[in-house]
C-alpha positions as CSV (number, residue, x, y, z in Angstrom):
1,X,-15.8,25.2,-112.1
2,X,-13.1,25.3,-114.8
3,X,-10.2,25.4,-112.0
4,X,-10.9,21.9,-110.4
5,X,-11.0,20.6,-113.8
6,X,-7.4,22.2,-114.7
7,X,-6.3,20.6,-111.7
8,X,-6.5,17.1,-113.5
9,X,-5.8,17.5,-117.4
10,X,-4.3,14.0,-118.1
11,X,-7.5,12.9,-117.4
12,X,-9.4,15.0,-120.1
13,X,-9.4,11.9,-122.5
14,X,-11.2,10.0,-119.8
15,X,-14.2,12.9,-119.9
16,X,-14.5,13.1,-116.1
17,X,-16.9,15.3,-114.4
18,X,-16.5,18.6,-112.0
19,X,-18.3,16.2,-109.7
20,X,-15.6,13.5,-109.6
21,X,-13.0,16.0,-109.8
22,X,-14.3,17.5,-106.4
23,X,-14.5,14.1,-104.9
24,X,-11.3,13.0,-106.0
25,X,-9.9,16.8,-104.2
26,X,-12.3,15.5,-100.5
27,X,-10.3,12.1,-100.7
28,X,-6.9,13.6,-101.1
29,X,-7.5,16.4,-98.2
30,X,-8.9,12.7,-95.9
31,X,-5.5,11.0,-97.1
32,X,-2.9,13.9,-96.6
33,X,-4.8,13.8,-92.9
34,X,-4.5,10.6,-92.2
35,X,-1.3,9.7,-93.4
36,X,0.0,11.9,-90.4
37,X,-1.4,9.0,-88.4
38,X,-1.2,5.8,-90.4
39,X,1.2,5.0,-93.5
40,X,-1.2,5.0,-96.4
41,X,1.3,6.4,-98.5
42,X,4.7,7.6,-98.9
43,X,5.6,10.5,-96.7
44,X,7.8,12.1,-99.8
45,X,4.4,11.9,-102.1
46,X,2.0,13.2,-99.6
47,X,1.5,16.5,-101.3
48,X,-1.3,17.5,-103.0
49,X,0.0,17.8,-106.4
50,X,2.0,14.7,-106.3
51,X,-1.1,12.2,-105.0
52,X,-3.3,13.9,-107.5
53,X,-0.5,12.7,-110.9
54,X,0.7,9.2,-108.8
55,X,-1.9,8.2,-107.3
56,X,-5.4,9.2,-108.2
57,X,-4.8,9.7,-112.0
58,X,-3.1,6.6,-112.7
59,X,-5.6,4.8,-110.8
60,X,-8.7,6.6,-112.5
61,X,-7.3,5.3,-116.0
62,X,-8.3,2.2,-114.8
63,X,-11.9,3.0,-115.7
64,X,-11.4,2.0,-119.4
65,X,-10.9,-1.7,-119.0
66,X,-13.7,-2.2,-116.1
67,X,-16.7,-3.8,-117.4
68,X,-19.4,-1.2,-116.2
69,X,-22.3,-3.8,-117.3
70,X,-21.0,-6.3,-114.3
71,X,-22.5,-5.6,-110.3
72,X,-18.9,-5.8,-108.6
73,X,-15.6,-5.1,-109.1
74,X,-12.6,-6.4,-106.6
75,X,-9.7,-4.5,-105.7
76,X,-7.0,-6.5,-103.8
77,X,-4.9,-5.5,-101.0
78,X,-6.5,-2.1,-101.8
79,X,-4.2,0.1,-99.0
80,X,-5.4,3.3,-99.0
81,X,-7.8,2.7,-101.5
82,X,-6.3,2.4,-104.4
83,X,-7.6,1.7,-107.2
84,X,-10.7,0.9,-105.5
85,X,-12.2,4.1,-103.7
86,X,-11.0,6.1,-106.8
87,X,-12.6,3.7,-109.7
88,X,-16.1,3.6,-106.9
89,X,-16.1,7.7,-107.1
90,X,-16.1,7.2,-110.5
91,X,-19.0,4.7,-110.8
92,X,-20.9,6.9,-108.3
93,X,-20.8,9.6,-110.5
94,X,-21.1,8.3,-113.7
95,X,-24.6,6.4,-112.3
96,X,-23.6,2.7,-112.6
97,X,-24.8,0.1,-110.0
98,X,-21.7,-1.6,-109.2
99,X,-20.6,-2.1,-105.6
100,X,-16.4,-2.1,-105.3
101,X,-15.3,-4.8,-103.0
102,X,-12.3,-3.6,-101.0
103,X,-10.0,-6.0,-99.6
104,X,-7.4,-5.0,-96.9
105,X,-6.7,-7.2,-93.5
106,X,-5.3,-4.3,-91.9
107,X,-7.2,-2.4,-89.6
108,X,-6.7,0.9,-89.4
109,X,-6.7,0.8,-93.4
110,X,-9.7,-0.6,-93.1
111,X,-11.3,1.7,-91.1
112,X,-9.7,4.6,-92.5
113,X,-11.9,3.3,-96.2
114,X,-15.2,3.0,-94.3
115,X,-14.8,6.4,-93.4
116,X,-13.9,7.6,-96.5
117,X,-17.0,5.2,-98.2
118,X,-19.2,7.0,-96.1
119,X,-18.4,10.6,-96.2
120,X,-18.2,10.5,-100.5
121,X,-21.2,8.1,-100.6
122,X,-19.1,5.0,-102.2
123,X,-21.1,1.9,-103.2
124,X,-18.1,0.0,-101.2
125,X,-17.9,-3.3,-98.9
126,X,-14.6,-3.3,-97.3
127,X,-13.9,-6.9,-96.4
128,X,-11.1,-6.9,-93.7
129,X,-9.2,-10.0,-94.1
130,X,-6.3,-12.1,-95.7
131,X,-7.5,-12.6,-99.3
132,X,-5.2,-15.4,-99.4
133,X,-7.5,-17.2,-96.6
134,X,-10.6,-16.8,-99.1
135,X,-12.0,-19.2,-101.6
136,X,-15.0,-19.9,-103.9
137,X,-14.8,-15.6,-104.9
138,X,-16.5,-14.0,-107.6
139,X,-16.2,-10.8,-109.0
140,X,-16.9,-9.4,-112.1
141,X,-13.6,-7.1,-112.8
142,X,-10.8,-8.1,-110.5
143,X,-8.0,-5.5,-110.2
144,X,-4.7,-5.1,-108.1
145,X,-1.9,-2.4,-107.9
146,X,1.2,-2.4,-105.6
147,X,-0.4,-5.7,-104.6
148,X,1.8,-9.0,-105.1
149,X,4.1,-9.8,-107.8
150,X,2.0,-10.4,-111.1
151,X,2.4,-14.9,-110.9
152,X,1.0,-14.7,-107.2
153,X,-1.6,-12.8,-108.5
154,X,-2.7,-15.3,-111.1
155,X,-2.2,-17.7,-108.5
156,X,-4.7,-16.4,-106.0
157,X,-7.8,-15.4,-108.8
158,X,-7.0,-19.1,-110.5
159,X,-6.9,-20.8,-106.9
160,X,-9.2,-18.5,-105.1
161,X,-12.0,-17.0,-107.6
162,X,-14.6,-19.0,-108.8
163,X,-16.0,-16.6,-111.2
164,X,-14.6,-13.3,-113.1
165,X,-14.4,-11.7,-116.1
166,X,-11.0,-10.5,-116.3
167,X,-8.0,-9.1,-114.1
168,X,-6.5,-5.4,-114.7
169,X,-3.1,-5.1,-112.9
170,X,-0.3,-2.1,-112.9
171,X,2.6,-3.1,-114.7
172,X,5.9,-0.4,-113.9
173,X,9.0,-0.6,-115.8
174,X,10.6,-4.2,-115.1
175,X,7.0,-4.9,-116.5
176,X,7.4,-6.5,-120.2
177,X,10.5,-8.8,-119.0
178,X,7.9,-9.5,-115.8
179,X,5.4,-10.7,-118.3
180,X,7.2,-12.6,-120.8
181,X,8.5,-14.7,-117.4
182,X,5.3,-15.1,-116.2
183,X,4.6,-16.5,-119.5
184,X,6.6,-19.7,-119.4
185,X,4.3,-20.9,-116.4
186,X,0.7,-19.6,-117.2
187,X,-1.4,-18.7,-120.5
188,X,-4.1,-16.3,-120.7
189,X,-5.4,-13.7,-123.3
190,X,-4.0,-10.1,-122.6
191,X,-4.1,-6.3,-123.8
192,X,-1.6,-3.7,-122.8
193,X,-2.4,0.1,-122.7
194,X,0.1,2.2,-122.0
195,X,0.1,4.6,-118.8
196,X,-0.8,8.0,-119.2
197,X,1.2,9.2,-115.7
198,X,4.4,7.1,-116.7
199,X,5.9,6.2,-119.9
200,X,7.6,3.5,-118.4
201,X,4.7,1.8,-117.2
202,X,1.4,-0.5,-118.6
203,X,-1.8,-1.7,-117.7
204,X,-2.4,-5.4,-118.5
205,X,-6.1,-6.6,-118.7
206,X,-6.1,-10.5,-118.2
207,X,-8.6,-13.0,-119.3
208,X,-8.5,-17.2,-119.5
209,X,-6.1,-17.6,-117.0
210,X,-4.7,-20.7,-117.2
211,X,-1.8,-22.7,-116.0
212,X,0.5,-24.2,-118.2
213,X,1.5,-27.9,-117.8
């Protein structure tokens, strides 16, 4: 029991269970898999170790500025599933209600996250198109990593989102000059917290976005 734990100590602070550890070890065993056939990630960081640090801890601190009271959370050009099947193992196991909206247009990605929805039991709805093509959206957490630049992402959830209570994006290390750009052209209330897989890197969690005259 204590050995799948040790496998993921970074994310001790962020009292996970055996139960999510073990899930998180089924989707990197589906991933390494099907990478050989389709690129869901990086040939170089297709080893276990390395999508268990990159990918599935840095997307599990997400958790902290999800608002578990909402029904749905979006994830955005999700890829492999990323954030989103990690943050819906999460919810799964911690007992929330929330169903995880996954949208990729490609469709072997898509397919490969219905598959993976189904074998862990994910409250998921993958929705396989453009997001740009989309309107009148609402979500309650909307979050994006490796996605689009951070002003085309305020541009789609102000143009394209009716409703949400706020936006959590990955910010790497051109990420504070990113921000203060972004700045001159929109306003909207933010908090950083700092990554726990990169000290280079931030989350941002966005609310009020509005565009500046």
């Amino acid at each position: 029991m204590e050995e799948i734990l040790n496998k993921y100590p970074l994310l001790n602070q962020l009292n996970v269970s055996r139960e999510t550890c073990l899930d998180f070890e089924k989707l990197i065993s589906m991933i390494i898999d099907k990478n050989k056939e389709i690129n869901l990630i990086s040939k170089e960081t297709a080893k276990n170790e390395v999508i268990r640090d990159r990918h599935i801890v840095d997307c599990a601190q997400v958790i902290d500025f999800i608002d578990l009271n909402d029904n749905t959370t979006s994830d955005l050009g999700t890829g492999g599933g990323f954030p989103g099947i990690v943050v819906g193992i999460m919810i799964k196991n911690i007992k929330k209600d929330m169903k995880i909206k996954l949208y990729e247009k490609s469709h072997h990605k898509s397919s490969f996250l219905r598959e993976v929805s189904r074998k862990l039991d994910l409250n998921t709805e993958v929705i396989q198109k453009d997001i740009f093509e989309t309107t009148e959206l609402k979500s309650g957490t909307i979050m994006a990593r490796a996605f689009k630049p951070l002003p085309e992402v305020l541009e789609l959830v102000y143009k394209h989102f009716s409703s949400y209570k706020n936006l959590i994006l990955f910010m790497g290390k051109s990420g504070k000059k990113i921000l203060e750009e972004t700045l001159k052209d929109w306003e909207f209330d933010y908090e950083k917290k700092k990554s726990i897989t990169n000290e280079d890197s931030f989350l941002l969690n966005i609310k009020n976005i509005k565009k500046r005259n």
